[in-house]
N, CA, C and O atoms as a printed pandas DataFrame, in Angstrom:
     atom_number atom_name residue_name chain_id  residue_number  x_coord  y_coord  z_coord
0              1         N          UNK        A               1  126.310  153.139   94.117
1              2        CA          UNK        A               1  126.322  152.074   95.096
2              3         C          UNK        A               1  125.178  151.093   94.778
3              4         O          UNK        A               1  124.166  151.528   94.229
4              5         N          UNK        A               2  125.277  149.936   95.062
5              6        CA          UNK        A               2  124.566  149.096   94.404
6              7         C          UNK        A               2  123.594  148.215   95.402
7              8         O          UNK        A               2  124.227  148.266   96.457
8              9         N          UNK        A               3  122.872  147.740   95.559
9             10        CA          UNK        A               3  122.267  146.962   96.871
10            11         C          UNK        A               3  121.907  145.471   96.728
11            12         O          UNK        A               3  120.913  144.898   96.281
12            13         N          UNK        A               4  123.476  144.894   97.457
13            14        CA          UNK        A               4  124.175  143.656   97.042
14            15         C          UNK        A               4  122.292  142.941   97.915
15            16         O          UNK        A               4  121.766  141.920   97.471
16            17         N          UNK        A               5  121.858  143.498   98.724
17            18        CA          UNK        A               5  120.753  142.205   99.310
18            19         C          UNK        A               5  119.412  141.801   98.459
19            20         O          UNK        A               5  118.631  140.860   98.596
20            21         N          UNK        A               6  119.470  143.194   97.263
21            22        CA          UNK        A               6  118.499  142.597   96.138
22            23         C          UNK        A               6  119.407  141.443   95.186
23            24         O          UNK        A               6  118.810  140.495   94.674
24            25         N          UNK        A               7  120.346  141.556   95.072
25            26        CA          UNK        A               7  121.083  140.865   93.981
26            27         C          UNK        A               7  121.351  139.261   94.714
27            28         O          UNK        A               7  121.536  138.230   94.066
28            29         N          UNK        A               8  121.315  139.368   96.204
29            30        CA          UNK        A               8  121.444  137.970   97.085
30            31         C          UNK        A               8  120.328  137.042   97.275
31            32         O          UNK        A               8  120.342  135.822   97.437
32            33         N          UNK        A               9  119.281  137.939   97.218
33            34        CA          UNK        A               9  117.885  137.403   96.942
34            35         C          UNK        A               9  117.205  136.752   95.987
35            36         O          UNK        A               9  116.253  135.975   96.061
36            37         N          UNK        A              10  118.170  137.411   94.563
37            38        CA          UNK        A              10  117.996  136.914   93.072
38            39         C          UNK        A              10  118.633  135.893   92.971
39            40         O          UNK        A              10  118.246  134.987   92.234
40            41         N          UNK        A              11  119.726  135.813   93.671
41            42        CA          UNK        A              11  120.458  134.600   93.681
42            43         C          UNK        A              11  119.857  133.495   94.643
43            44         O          UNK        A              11  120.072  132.434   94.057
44            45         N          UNK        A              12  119.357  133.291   95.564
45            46        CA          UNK        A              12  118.669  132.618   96.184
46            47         C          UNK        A              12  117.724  131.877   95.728
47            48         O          UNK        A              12  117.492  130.674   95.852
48            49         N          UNK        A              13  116.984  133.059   94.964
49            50        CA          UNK        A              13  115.634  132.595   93.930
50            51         C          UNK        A              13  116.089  131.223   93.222
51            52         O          UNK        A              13  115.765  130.052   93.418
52            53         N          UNK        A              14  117.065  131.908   92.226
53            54        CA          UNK        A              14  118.027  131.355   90.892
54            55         C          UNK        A              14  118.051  129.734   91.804
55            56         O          UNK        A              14  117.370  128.780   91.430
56            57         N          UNK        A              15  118.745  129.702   92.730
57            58        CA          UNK        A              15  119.536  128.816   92.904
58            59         C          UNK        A              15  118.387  127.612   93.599
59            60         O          UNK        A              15  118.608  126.411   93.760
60            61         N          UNK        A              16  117.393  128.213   93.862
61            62        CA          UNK        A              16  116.022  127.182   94.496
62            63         C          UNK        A              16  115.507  126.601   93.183
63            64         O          UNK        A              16  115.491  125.447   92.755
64            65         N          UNK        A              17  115.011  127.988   92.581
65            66        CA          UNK        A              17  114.631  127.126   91.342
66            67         C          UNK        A              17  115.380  126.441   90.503
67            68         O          UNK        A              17  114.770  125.541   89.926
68            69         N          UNK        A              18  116.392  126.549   90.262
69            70        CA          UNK        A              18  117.292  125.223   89.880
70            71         C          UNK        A              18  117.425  124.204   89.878
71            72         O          UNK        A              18  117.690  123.365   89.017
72            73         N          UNK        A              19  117.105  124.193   91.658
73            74        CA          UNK        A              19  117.372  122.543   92.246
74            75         C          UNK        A              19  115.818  122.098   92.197
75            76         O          UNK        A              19  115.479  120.968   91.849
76            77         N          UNK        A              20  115.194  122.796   92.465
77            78        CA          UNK        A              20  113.772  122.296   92.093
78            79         C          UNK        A              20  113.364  121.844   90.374
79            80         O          UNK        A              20  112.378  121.197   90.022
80            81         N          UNK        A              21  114.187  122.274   89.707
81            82        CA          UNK        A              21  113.646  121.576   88.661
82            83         C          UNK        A              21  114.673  120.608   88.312
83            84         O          UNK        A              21  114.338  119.725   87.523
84            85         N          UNK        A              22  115.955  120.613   88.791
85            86        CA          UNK        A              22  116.596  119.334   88.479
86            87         C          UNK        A              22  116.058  118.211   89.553
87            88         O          UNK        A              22  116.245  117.017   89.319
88            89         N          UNK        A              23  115.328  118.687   90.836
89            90        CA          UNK        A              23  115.200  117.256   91.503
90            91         C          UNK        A              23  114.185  116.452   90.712
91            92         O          UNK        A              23  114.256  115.226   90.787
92            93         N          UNK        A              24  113.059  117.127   89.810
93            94        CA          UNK        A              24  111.781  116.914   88.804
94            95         C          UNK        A              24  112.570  116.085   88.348
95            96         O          UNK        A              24  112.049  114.972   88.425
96            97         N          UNK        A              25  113.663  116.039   87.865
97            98        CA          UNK        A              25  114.248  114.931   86.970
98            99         C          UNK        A              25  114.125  113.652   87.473
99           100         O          UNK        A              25  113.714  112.838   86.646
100          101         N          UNK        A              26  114.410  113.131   88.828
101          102        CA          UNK        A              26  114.420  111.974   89.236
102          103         C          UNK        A              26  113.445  111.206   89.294
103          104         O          UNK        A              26  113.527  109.987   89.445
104          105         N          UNK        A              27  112.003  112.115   89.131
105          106        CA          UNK        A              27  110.793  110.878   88.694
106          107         C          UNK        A              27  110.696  110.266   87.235
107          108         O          UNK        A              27  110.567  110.804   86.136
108          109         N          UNK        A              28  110.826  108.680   87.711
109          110        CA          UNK        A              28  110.969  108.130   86.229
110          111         C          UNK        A              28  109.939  107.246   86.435
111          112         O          UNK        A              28  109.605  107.159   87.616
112          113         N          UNK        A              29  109.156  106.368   85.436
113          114        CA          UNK        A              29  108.569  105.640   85.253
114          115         C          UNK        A              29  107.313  105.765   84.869
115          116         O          UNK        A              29  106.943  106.598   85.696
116          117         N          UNK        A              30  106.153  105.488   84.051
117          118        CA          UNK        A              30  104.686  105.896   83.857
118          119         C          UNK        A              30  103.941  106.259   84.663
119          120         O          UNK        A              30  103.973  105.495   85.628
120          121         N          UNK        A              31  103.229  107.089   84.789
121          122        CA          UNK        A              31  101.941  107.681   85.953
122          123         C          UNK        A              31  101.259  106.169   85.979
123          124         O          UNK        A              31  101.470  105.333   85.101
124          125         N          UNK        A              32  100.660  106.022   86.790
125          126        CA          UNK        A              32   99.425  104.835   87.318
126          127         C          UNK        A              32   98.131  105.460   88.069
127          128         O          UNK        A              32   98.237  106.307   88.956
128          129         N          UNK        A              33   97.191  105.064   87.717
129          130        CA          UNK        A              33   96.143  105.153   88.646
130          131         C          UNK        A              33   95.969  104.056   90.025
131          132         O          UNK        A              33   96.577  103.012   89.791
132          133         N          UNK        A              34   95.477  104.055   91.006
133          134        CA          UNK        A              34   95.992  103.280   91.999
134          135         C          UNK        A              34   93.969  102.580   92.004
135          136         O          UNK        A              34   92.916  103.202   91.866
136          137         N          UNK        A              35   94.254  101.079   92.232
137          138        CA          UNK        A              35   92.855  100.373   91.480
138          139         C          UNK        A              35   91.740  101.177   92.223
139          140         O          UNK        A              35   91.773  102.079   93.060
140          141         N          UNK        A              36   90.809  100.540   91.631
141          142        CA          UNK        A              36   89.312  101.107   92.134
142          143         C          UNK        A              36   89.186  100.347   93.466
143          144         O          UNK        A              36   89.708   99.237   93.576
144          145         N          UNK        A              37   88.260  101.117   94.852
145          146        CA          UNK        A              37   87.505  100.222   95.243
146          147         C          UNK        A              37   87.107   99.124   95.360
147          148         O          UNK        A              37   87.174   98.368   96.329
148          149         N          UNK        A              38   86.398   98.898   93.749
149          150        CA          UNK        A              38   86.060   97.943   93.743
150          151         C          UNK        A              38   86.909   96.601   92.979
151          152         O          UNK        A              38   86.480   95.484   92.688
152          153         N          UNK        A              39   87.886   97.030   92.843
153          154        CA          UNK        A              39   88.655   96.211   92.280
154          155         C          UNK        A              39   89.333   95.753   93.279
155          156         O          UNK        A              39   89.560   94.543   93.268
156          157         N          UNK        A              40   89.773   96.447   94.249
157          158        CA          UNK        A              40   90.201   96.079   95.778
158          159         C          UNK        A              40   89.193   94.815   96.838
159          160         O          UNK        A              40   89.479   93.821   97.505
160          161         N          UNK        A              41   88.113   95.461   96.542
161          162        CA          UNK        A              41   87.141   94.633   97.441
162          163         C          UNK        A              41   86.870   92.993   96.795
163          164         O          UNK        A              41   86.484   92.120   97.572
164          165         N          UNK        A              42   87.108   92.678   95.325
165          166        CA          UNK        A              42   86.593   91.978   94.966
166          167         C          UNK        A              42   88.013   90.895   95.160
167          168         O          UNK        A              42   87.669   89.731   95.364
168          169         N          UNK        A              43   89.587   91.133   95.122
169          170        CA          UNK        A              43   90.493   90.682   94.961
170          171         C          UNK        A              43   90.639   90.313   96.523
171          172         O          UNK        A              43   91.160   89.237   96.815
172          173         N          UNK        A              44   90.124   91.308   97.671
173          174        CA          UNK        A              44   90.117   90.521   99.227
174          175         C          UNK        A              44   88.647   89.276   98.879
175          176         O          UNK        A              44   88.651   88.061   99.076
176          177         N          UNK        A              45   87.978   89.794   98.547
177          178        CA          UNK        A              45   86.849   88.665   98.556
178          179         C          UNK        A              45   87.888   87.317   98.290
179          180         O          UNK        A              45   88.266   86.403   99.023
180          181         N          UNK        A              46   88.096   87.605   97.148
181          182        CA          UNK        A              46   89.211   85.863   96.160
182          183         C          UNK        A              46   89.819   85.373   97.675
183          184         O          UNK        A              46   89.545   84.287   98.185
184          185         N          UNK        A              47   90.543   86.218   98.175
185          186        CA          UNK        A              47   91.662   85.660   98.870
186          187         C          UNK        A              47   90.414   85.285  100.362
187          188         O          UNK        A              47   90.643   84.077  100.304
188          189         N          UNK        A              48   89.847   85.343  101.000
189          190        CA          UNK        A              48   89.403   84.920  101.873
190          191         C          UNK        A              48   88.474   83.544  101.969
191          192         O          UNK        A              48   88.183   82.859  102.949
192          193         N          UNK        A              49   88.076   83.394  100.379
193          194        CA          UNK        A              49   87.422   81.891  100.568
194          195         C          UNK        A              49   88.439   80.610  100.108
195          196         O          UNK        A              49   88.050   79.447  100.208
């Protein structure tokens, strides 16, 4: 006799990690760093005078 709730569990696993690495697929485009501080502060400075 076999114990179908380990084998439902494996399948559960299987089937999460699956979709978790096909949803990985949908990020496309280059990483970015998001600006400095001070690159922020100096570009509101521009715009306010």
């Amino acid at each position: 006799m076999t114990c179908w709730p380990r084998y439902l569990l494996w399948l559960v696993i299987a089937v999460l990690g699956s979709g978790n690495l096909l949803s990985a697929c949908g990020q496309k485009g280059p990483l970015y760093l998001p600006p400095s501080e001070e690159a922020v502060d100096q570009q509101d400075n521009g715009k306010k005078r």
